[in-house]
C-alpha positions in Angstrom: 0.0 0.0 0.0 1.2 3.4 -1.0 1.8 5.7 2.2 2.1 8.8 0.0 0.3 12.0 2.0 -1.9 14.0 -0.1 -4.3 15.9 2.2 -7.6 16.7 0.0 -8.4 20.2 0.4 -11.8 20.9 2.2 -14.8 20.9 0.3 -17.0 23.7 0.6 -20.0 21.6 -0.4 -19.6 19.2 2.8 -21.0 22.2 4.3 -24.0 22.5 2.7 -24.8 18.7 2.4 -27.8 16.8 3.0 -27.5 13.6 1.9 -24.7 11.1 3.0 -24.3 7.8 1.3 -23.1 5.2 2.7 -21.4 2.2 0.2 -19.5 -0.6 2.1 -15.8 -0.6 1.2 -15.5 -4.4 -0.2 -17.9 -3.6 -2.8 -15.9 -1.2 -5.0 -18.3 -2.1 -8.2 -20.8 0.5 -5.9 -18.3 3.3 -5.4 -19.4 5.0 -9.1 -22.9 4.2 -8.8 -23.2 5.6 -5.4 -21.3 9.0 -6.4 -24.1 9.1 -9.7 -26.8 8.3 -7.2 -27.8 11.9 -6.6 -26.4 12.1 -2.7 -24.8 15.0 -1.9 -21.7 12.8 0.0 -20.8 9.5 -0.1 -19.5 7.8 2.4 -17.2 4.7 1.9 -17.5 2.7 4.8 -14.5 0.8 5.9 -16.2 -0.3 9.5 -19.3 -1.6 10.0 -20.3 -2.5 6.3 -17.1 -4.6 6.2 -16.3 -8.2 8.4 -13.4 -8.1 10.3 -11.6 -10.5 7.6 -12.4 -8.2 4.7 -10.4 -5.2 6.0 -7.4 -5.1 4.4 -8.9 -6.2 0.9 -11.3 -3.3 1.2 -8.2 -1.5 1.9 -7.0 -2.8 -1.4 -10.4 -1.8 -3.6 -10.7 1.4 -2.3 -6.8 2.3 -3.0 -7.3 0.8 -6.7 -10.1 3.5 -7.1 -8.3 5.9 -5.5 -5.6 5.5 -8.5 -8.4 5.2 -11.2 -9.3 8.4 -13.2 -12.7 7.9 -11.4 -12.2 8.2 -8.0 -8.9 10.8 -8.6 -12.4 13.2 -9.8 -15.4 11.8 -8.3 -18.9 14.0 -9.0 -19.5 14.2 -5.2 -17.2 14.5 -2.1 -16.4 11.2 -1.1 -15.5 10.6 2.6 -14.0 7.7 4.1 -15.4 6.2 7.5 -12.3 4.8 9.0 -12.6 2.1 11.6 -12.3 3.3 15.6 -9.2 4.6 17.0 -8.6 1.2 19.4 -9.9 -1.0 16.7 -6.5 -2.3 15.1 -7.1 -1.6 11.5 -7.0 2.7 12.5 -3.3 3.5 11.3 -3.7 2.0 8.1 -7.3 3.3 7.4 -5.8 6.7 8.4 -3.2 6.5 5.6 -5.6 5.5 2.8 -7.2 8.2 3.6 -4.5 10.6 2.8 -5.0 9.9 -0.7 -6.1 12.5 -3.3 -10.4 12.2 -4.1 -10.7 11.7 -0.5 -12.4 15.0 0.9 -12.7 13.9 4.3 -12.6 11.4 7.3 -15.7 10.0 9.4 -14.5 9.5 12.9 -16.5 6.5 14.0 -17.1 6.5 18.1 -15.4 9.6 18.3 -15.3 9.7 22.5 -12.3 12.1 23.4 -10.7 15.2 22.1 -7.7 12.6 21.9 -9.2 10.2 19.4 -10.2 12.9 17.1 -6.5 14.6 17.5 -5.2 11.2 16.7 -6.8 11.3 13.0 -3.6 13.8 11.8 -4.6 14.9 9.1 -5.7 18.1 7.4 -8.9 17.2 6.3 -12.3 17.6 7.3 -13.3 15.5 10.2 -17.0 14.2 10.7 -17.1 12.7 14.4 -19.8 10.0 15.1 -21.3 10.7 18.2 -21.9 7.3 19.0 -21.8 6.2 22.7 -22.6 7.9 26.2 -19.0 8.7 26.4 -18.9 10.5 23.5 -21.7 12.6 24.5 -20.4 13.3 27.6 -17.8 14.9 26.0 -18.9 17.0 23.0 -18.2 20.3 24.3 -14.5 19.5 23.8 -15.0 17.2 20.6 -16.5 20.2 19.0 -14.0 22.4 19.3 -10.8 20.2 18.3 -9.4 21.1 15.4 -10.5 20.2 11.4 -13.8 19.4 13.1 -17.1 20.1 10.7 -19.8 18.7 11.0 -21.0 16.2 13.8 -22.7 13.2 12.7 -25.2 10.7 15.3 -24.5 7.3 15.0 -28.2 7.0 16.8 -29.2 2.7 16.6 -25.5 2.8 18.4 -26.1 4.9 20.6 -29.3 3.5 21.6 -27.4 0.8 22.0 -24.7 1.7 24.6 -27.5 3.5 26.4 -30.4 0.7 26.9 -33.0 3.2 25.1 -35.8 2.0 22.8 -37.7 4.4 20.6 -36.3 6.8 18.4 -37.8 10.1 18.7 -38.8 11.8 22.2 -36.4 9.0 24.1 -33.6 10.3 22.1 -35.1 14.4 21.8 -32.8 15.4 24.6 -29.6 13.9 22.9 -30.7 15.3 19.1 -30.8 19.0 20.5 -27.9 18.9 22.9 -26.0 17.7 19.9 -27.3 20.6 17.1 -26.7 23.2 20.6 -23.4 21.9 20.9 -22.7 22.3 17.2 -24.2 25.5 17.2 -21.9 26.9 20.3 -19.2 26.0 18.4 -20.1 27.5 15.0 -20.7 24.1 12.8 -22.7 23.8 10.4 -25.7 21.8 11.9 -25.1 18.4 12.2 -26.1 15.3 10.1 -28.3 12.8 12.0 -28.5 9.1 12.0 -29.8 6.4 9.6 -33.4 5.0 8.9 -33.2 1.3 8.6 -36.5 0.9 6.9 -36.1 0.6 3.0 -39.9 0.4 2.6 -41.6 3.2 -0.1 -39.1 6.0 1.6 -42.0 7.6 3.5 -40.1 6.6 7.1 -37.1 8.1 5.8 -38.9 11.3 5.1 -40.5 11.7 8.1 -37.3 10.5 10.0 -35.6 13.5 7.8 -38.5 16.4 8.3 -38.3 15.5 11.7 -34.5 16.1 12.1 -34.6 19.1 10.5 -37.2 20.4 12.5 -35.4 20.5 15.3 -31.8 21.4 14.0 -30.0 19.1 12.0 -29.2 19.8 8.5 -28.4 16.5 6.8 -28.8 12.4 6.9 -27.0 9.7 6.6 -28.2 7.3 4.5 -28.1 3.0 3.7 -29.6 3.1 0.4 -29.9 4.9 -2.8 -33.6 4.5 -2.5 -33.6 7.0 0.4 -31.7 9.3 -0.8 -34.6 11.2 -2.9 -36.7 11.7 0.2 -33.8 13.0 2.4 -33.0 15.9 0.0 -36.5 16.9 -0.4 -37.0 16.9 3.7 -34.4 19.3 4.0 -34.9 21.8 1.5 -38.0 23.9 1.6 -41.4 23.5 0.3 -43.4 25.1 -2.6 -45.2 26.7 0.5 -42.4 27.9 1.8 -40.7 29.2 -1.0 -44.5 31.2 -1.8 -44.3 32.6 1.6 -40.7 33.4 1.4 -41.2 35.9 -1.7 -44.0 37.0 -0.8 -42.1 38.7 2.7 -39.0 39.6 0.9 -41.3 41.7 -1.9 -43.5 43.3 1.2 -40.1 44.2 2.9 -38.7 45.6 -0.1 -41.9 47.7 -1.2 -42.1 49.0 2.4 -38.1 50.5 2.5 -37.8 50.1 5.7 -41.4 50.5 7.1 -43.5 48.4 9.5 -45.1 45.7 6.8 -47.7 42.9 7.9 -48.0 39.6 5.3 -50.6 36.8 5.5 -52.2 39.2 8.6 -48.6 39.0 10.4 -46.0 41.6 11.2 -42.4 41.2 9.5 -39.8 41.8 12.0 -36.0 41.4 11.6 -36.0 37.6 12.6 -38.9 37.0 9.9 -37.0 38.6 7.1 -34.1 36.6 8.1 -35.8 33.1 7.7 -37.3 34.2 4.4 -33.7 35.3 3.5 -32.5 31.8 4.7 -35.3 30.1 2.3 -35.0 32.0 -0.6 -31.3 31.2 -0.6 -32.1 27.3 0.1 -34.6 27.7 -2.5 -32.1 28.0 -5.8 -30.5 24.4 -4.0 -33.8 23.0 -4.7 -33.2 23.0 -7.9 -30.2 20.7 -7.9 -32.3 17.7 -7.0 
């Protein structure tokens, strides 16, 4: 394996992302069809989607791409979730990921300042808040450094915490983790995955709810999902109507008190229709 270092610059659109892809790392026939999939990121996954005796040839595959005219330009940033800091397999991971087309690193069961720290490198870095520990401590994992966006690794966290249910059991956790991200001036953090694969209307009402109360992306385990994600987080017609409609009253009015639909537009109103108009021309990438 080459140890070359080639730190990919960050991407500007990880910022801005909604839709996170996962593809498992031993199936490297996925890697282009999951970047043409219409998902904003996509994440090859070097942990859990790959058996402990798969590792290195995953390795292997996603190095090959790496080299390939393919995945030295991919459409989409491509990220690479590496396997845990304590997990054996970390080092190497760490230096595949080095590698030019690789626009950032997903820190899974990020749990101390210390394990994301240990992930030298000057990319991006996407910390999976996966376990009580790592809650515990996000105040400090959000401020170490080349940190951009959180990530919740939620059916593991339910896990390590003895919760079932996956909306008000986990509310608290959700909005100490966009607060945290907010304190720390993220961009709001991506939340976890919907297992069912059914008609996609779970995974759109998993999404609307996550971004209802903060987050600003998904990860995802299918393609399939991937059309009802992007259209939960980016406003609707209704929206965008009502949007217009404040940001024409505002500008008519030059300054002057200005009611629309029966309500008053203060400063915090014109900021939100600001914030949808602007969210609006993304609407039309997908």
């Amino acid at each position: 394996m080459s140890t070359a270092v080639h730190a990919a610059p960050p991407d500007a659109r990880l910022a801005l992302a909604h839709s996170f892809l996962f593809v498992p790392g031993d199936r490297p026939e996925r890697y282009a069809k999951a970047c043409a999939s219409g998902a904003d990121v996509v994440i090859i996954d070097l942990e859990d989607a790959v058996a402990p005796a798969a590792k290195g040839a995953a390795r292997d595959a996603l190095e090959n791409w790496l080299s390939s005219p393919e995945g030295r330009a991919p459409h989409v940033p491509v990220l690479v979730r590496v396997n845990c800091v304590n997990s054996g397999c970390f080092g190497d991971d760490l230096i595949l990921c080095h590698r030019p087309g690789i626009a950032g690193i997903v820190l899974p069961k990020a749990e101390r300042v210390a394990d994301v720290a240990s992930a030298s490198s000057s990319a991006p870095l996407f910390p999976l808040i996966e376990t009580a520990q790592g809650f515990a401590n996000l105040s400090q994992i959000v401020t170490a450094p080349r940190v951009q966006r959180l990530m919740f690794g939620s059916i593991d966290f339910k896990l390590d915490m003895g919760i079932h249910g996956d909306r008000d059991e986990l509310l608290v956790f959700r909005s100490q983790i966009v607060l945290a991200s907010r304190l720390a001036g993220l961009r709001p953090p991506v939340d976890g995955v919907t297992l069912d694969l059914g008609d996609g209307s779970a995974t759109e009402d998993d999404a609307r709810y996550a971004h209802r109360i903060g987050f600003g992306g998904k990860l995802c385990v299918h393609p399939g999902q991937l059309e009802a994600v992007n259209r939960a987080f980016l406003p609707s017609d209704e929206e965008v109507a009502w949007a217009r409609r404040v940001l024409a009253a505002a500008e008519d009015a030059r300054g002057a008190a200005v009611a629309v639909d029966g309500k008053m537009i203060d400063k915090p109103v014109l900021l939100l229709a600001q914030r949808i108009a602007s969210e609006a021309a993304r609407k039309n990438l997908h």
